[in-house]
C-alpha positions, -999 to 999 in steps of 0.1 A, spaced: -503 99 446 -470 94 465 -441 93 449 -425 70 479 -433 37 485 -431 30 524 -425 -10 538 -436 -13 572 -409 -36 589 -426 -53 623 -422 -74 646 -414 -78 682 -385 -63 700 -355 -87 693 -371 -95 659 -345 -87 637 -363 -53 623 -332 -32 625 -304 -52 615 -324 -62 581 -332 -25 571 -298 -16 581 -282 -43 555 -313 -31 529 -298 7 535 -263 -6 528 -269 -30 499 -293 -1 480 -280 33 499 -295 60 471 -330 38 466 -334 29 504 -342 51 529 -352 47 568 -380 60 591 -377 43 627 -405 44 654 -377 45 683 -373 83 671 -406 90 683 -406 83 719 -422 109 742 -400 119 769 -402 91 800 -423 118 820 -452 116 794 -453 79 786 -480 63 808 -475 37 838 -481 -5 839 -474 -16 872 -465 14 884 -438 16 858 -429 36 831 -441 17 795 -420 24 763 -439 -6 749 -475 16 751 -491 31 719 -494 65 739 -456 65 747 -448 70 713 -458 105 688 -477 85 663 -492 118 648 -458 131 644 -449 103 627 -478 98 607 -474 142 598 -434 132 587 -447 104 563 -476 126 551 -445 150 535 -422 127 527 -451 111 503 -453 143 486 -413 146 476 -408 170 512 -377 166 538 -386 164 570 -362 172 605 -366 144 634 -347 144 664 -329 111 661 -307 88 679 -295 66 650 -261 57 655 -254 68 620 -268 102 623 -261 107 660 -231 85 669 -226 97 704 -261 88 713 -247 60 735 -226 88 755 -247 118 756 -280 96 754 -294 131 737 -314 128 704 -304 150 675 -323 169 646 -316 155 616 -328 160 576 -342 129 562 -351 133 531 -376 110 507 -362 81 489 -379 55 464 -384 35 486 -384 44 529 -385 16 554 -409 22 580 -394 0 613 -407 -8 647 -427 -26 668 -461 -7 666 -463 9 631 -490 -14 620 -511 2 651 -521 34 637 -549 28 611 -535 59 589 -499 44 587 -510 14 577 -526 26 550 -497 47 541 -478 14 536 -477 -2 500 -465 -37 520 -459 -48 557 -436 -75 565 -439 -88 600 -403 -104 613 -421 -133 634 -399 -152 659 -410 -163 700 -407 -143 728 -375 -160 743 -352 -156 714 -360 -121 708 -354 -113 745 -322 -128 743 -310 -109 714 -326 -75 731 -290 -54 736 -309 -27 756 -324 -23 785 -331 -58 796 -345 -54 830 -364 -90 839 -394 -69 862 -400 -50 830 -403 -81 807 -426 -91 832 -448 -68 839 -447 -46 812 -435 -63 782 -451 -95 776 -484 -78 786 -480 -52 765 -463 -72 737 -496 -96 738 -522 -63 742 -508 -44 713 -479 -59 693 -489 -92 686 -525 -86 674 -510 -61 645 -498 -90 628 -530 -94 613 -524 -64 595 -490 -71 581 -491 -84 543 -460 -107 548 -450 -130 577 -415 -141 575 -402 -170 601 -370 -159 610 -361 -186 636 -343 -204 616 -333 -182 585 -299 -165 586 -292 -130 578 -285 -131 546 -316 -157 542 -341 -131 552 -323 -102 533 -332 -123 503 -368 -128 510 -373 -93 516 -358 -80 486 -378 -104 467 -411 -86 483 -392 -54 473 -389 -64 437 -425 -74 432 -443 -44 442 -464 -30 421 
């Protein structure tokens, strides 16, 4: 039995995701912990090709097993090191664009955040919920802060987005519209999710 309850946080890239577990780590900092699939990118030489260029929105660009492996201890009370470029952890990411290793350690309650978590049968059924952050394609692209390259959106991801993001959502236990909801709006509704687990 885990002693760690892990929400899946999904959606599409632009969503939302990381902004609303980063004001859930802030609000509930000693009960709220974070696990984010952007740490778990292979290296750009071993991610595989769409139109001739290199996908970081492909299930095989990404370690799943490693991450599935780092929730696997975390459910039984374990640390775990991951090389990591979140800004709080690694704040010179942006400069040195070099991932650190970093101690997380287990927390009540872990978010599990990114775009393909609810793609791996085993996470999913690591998850006690899964809330899917749904909002279209345009509006997240707009809000997407890096790397907005318009032949990638093309080629690579829309295609990919529609081959292996968006058919996850079946699998996610909550769908929240965040089109029109405010920060603070969704915040709300996900803590309410929060406090009703079992």
């Amino acid at each position: 039995m885990s002693i760690v309850k892990f929400i899946g946080i999904t959606g599409g890239t632009g969503a939302g995701k990381s902004t609303l577990c980063d004001a859930l780590q802030i609000k509930y900092p000693d009960i709220i912990g974070l696990i984010q699939l952007d740490d778990y990118f292979k290296p750009a030489e071993e991610r595989p090709k769409v139109s001739e260029i290199i996908s970081s929105d492909h299930p095989e660009s990404l370690y799943l097993n490693k991450l599935f492996n780092d929730l696997t201890e975390l459910s039984k009370g374990n640390s775990v090191m991951i090389n990591t470029k979140n800004e709080k952890l690694n704040p010179e990411y942006k400069n040195t664009k070099t991932r650190i290793p970093a101690e997380f350690n287990p927390k009540p309650i872990m978010l599990v955040e990114g775009f393909l978590i609810l793609h791996d049968e085993r996470i999913r059924k690591m998850l006690s919920t899964s809330i899917w952050l749904d909002i279209d394609h345009e509006t997240r692209w707009s809000r997407r802060v890096h790397f907005k390259d318009d032949e990638y959106e093309k080629k690579v991801l829309i295609p990919m987005h529609k081959k292996y993001v968006e058919p996850t959502k079946e699998y996610a236990e909550h769908i929240i519209d965040v089109s029109d909801s405010s920060k603070e709006q969704v915040l709300e509704k996900v803590e309410g999710i929060i406090k009703n687990l079992p």
